[in-house]
Structure formats: C-alpha cells, structure tokens
C-alpha positions as CSV (number, residue, x, y, z in Angstrom):
1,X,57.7,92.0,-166.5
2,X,57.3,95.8,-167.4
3,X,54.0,95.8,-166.9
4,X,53.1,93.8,-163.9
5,X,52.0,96.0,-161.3
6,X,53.0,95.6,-157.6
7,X,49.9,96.2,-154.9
8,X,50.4,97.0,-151.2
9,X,48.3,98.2,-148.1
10,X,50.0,100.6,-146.1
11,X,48.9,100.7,-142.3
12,X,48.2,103.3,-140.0
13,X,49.4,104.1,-136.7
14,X,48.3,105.2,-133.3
15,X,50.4,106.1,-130.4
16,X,49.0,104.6,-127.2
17,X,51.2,107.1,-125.2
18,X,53.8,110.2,-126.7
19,X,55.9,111.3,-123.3
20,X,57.5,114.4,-125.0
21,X,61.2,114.4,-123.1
22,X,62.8,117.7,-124.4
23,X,64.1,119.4,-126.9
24,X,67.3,118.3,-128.4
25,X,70.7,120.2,-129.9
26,X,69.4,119.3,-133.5
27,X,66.1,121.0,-133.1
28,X,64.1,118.1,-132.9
29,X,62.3,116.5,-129.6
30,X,63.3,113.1,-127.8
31,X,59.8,111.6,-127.1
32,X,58.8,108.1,-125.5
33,X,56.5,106.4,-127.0
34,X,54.7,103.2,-127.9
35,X,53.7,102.8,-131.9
36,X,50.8,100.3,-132.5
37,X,50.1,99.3,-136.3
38,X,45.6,99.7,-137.1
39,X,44.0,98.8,-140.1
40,X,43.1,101.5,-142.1
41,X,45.1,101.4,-145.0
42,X,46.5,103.2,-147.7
43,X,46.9,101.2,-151.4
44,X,50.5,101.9,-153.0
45,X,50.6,100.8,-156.4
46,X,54.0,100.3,-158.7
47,X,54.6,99.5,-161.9
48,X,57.7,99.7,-163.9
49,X,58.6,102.4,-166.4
50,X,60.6,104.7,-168.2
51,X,61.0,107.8,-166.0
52,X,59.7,108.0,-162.1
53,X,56.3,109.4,-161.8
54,X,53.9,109.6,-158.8
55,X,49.8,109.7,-159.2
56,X,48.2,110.7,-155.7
57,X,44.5,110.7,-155.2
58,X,44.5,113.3,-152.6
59,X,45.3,116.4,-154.3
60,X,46.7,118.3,-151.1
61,X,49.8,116.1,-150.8
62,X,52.5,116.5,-153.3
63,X,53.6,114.5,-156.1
64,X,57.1,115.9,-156.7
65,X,60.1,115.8,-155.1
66,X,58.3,116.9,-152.0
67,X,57.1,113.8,-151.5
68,X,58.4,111.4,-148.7
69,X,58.0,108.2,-151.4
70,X,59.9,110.5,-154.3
71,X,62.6,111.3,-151.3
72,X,62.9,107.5,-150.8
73,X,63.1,106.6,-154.4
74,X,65.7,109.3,-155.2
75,X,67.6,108.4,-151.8
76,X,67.8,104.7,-153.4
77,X,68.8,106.1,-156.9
78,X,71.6,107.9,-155.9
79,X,73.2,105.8,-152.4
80,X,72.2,102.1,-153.3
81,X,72.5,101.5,-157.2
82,X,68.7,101.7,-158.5
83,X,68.1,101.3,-161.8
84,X,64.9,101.3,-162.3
85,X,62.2,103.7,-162.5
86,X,58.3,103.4,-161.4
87,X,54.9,105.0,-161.7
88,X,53.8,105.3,-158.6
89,X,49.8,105.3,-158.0
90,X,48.7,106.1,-154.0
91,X,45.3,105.9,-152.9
92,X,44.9,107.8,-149.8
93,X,42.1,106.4,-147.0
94,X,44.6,107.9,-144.0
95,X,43.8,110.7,-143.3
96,X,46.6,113.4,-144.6
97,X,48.9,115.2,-141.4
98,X,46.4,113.4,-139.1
99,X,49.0,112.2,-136.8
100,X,48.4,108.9,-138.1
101,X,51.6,107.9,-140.1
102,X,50.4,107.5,-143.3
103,X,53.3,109.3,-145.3
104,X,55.6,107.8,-143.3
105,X,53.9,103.9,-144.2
106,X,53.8,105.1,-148.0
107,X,57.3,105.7,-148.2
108,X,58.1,102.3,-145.8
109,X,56.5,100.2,-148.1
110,X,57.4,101.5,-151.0
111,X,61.0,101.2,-149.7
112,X,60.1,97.3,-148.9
113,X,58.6,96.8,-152.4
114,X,61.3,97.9,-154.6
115,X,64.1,96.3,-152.6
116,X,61.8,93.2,-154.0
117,X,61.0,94.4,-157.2
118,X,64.7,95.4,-157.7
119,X,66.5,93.3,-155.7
120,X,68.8,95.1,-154.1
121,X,69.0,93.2,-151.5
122,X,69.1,95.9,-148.7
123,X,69.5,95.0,-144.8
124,X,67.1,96.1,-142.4
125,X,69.8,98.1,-141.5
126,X,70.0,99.8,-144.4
127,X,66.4,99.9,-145.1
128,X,66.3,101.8,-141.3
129,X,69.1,104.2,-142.5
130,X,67.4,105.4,-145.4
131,X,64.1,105.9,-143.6
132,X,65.9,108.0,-140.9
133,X,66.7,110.5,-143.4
134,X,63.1,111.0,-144.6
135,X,61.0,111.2,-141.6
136,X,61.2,110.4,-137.7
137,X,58.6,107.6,-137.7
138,X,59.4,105.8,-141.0
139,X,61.7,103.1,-139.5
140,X,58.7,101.8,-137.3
141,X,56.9,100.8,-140.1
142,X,59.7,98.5,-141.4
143,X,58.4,96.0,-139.4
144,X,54.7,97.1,-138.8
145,X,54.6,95.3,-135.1
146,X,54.1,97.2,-132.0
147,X,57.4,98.8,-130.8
148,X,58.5,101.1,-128.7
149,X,60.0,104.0,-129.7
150,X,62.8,106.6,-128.2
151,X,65.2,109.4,-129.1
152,X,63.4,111.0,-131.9
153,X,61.4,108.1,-132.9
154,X,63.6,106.1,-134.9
155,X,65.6,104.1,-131.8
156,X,62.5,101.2,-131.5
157,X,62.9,98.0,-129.4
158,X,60.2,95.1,-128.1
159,X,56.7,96.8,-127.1
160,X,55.1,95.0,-124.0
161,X,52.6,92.6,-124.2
162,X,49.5,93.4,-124.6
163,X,45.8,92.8,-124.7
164,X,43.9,92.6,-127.9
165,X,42.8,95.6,-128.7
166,X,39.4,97.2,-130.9
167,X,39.8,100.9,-131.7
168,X,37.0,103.7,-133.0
169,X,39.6,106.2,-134.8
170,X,37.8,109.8,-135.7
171,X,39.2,112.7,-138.0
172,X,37.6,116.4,-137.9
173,X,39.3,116.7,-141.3
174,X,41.9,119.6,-139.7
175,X,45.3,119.5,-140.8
176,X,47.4,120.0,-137.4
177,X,51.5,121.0,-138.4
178,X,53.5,119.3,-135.9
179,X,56.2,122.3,-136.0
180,X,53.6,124.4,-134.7
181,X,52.4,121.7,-132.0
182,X,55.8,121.2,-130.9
183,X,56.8,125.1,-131.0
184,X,53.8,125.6,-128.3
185,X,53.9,127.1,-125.1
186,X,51.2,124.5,-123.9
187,X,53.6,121.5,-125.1
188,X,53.8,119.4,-121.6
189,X,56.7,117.2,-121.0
190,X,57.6,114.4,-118.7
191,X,60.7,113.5,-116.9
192,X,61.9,110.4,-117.9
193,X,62.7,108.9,-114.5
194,X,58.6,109.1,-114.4
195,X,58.2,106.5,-116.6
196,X,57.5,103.0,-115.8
197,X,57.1,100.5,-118.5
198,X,56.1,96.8,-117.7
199,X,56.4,93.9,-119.7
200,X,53.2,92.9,-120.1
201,X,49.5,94.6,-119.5
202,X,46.0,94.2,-119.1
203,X,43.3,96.4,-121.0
204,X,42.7,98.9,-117.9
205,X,45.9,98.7,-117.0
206,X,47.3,100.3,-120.4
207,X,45.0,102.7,-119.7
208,X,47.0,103.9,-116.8
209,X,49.7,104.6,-119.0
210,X,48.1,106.3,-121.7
211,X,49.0,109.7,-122.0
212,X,49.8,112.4,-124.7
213,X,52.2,115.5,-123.6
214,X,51.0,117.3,-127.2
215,X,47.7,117.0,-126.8
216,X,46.9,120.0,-124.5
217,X,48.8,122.2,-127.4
218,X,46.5,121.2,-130.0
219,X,43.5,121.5,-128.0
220,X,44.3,125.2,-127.4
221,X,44.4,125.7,-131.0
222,X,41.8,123.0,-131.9
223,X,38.7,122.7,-130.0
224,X,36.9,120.1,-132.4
225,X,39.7,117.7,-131.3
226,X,39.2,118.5,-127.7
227,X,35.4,117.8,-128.6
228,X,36.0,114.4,-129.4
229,X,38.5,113.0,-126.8
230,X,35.8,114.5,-124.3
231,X,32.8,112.4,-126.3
232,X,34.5,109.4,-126.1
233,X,35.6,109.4,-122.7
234,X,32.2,110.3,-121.2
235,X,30.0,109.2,-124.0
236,X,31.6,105.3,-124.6
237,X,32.9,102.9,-122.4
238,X,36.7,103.2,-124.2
239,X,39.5,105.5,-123.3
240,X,40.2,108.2,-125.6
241,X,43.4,109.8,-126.7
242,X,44.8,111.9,-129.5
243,X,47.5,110.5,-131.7
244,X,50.8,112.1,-132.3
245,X,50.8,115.7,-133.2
246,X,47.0,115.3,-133.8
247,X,44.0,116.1,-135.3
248,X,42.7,112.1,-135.7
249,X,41.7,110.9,-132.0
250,X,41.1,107.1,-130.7
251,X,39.6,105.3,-128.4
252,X,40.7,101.7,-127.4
253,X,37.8,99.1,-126.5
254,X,38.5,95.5,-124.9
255,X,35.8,93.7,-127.5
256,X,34.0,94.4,-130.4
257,X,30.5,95.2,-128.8
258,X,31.5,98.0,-127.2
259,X,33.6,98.6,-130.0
260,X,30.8,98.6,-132.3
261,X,28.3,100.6,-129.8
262,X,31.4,103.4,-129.8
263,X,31.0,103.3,-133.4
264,X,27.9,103.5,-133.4
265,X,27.4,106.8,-131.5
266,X,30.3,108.6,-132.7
267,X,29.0,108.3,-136.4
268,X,25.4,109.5,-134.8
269,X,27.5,112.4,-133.1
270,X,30.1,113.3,-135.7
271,X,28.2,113.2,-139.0
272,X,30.8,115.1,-141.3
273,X,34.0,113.1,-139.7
274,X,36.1,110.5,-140.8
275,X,35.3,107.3,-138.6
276,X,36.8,104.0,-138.4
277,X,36.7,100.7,-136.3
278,X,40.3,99.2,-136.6
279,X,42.3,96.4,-135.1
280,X,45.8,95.3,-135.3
281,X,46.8,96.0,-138.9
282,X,47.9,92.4,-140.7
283,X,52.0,91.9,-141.2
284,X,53.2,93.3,-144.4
C-alpha cells in the first residue's frame, strides 16, 4: 500500500552515570556508562514514495544528507539492497543536541521500521553495524531497554537491576557541541579499575553511583545548566545529574509524589524551560 503511512515514537535517553575513560587512537573517547530509555518521545512518520524526502518540524536540524535518518536510509540503499524510497515526516518533542539521544532514536527507528516496511530482513547484527557508522549511541536504541554501555558507546551488555524509577527532565534550550565538551580542559576522567558495578540496586543506592565526568566542562561554559543540577539537588528530594554531553539535566525520584512536587517547583522556578516528568519509555 503506497500510501499507508507508518507511525512510531522515538524515546529519549538519560545516562544515569558517563565515566569518561580516555581518549582513544581514533579520536573518539571510551566512556562507561549506563543508558536508560524515558518517555518523551519523538513521532517518525513514513510513507512510501517516489524519491526519498525528509519533512522536520524543527527547523535547526537538517533535512538533507546531513541528517542521521538520510545517513541511515542511504547506508541501507547502497549496502543492503533497498528499493524503496520514503517521505519522511519527524516531529521533534526531544530536545535538539540536548544530550538526550533523540537523533540517534530517529535514525534507530527509522532503521527498525523499514527493515519492516521493506523486509529486508536484517539481523540485529546487521541492524547494530549500520548504526555504528552513524552515531556512537545509535545501537542502544535498537533495543530501547536499559543497557550498559562501553568502548565508545556501541559495545552494550545487561544493565543491573534496578528500582523503578520517576524522572523531572529540564532543558535551558542551549545547544551544547559535544566536540567542544570533550575537547575541554575541565573534562574529568575515571580510572576504570574505580568502577564497581553490582547486579542489582536500590533507589539510594544508584545514587551512589551516579556520576557524570562531562559535566564539570559544560558547567564552565554553561552556568544555566549548573543552575539547575544545583535546584534540584537542594530544592527537591531527587538527585540530579546532567545527561551526556549536556544541556538537558534530570533528576531521579523513587515515586510519583515527590516526582510530581519536583515538577511542580521546577516549572514555578524555570518558567521559559523545557520540563518533563518521564518514566521508563514503553518497548518499541
């Protein structure tokens, strides 16, 4: 059917820790850390058609071959025998180079839906192969469960158990580059005979692991991010963190009331930010 069009939600991400190991011969960094899937989501919408074409609704991210789902469609065009061609239509909610995954989702799911749509029948394998090539935390959201992840952020394996977990998730609406953040004298990194993973925590005892080694760079470039880890660590009974390579900051709560007080002040507090409550994002 031509003209059937294909809807998905695309997830977010947080990191509830980024150990920054070192710097590595190809240029990128091996980091440690521990991917968790929240619901704020993105809407990718395909339909069949003649020639490729990509509609985004924010008008700061690219809709050529610059974009991370057009590197994913011509990746499958050129490797894995795709015939078929699709206008794209993205709604963005994440916010954009927010440390939050949302490019990396976009092209994920739009990887998972034409192997449908398509079938071409691709492995995970395969599917994992091709996200490698277009970003470093693509592969995670494959499987959109929380994972840990190593090396450069593709190598993932079984992430600990853990509590349930209610999050407040805040955006100053800056763009942070993650070159830059990673480029910074005030990068921190930890020695990987530090780290000590268990199998299984409670809510304050993930706390005791939750750490970000980029977030003292971006808070020596960015003080509104600063601001806000600072607010929800003295201001709400959660723990707050950035996420990734930053600007968007969270805080974890272990229920919805003091989830929903959290929210509460931080909207009072930061009245030209985006902010969310999220939980685990559903399977997709």
């Amino acid at each position: 059917m031509k003209n059937k069009i294909y809807t998905y939600l695309c997830p977010a991400k947080v990191n509830l820790f980024l150990y920054v190991l070192g710097r590595r011969p190809d240029g990128y960094h091996n980091i440690y850390t521990l991917f968790y899937p929240v619901s704020i989501y993105d809407t990718l919408s395909i339909q069949k058609a003649d020639i490729t074409t990509l509609t985004c609704s924010n008008k700061n991210i690219p809709e050529n071959a610059d974009n991370i789902i057009i590197k994913t469609h011509n990746i499958l065009k050129e490797k894995y025998n795709l015939h078929d061609n699709f206008h794209i239509t993205l709604e963005k909610n994440i916010p954009f180079g927010a440390g939050l995954g949302g490019g990396s989702s976009n092209a994920a799911y739009y990887l998972k839906a034409v192997n449908e749509i398509s079938s071409l029948s691709l492995s995970y394998e395969q599917m994992a192969e091709i996200m490698a090539m277009v970003g470093s935390d693509t592969v995670f959201f494959l499987k959109n469960i929380p994972q840990l992840a190593s090396g450069r952020g593709i190598d993932l394996s079984p992430a600990p158990k853990l509590p349930e977990l209610y999050f407040i998730i805040i955006n100053p609406n800056i763009y942070v580059s993650t070159k830059e953040i990673y480029n910074s004298e005030n990068l921190e990194l930890t020695k990987l005979n530090t780290i000590n993973i268990k199998k299984e925590y409670t809510f304050n005892e993930l706390k005791s692991i939750m750490k970000n080694d980029m977030q003292q760079a971006v808070f020596s470039i960015h003080k509104q991010v600063e601001d806000i880890v600072y607010f929800l660590n003295t201001e709400t009974a959660g723990f707050g963190l950035m996420s990734g390579s930053g600007s968007t900051v969270f805080a974890v709560y272990p229920d919805k009331q003091t989830q929903e007080e959290a929210y509460n002040k931080a909207k009072n507090n930061f009245k030209t930010y985006f902010i969310e409550k999220a939980v685990i994002a559903a399977r997709g």
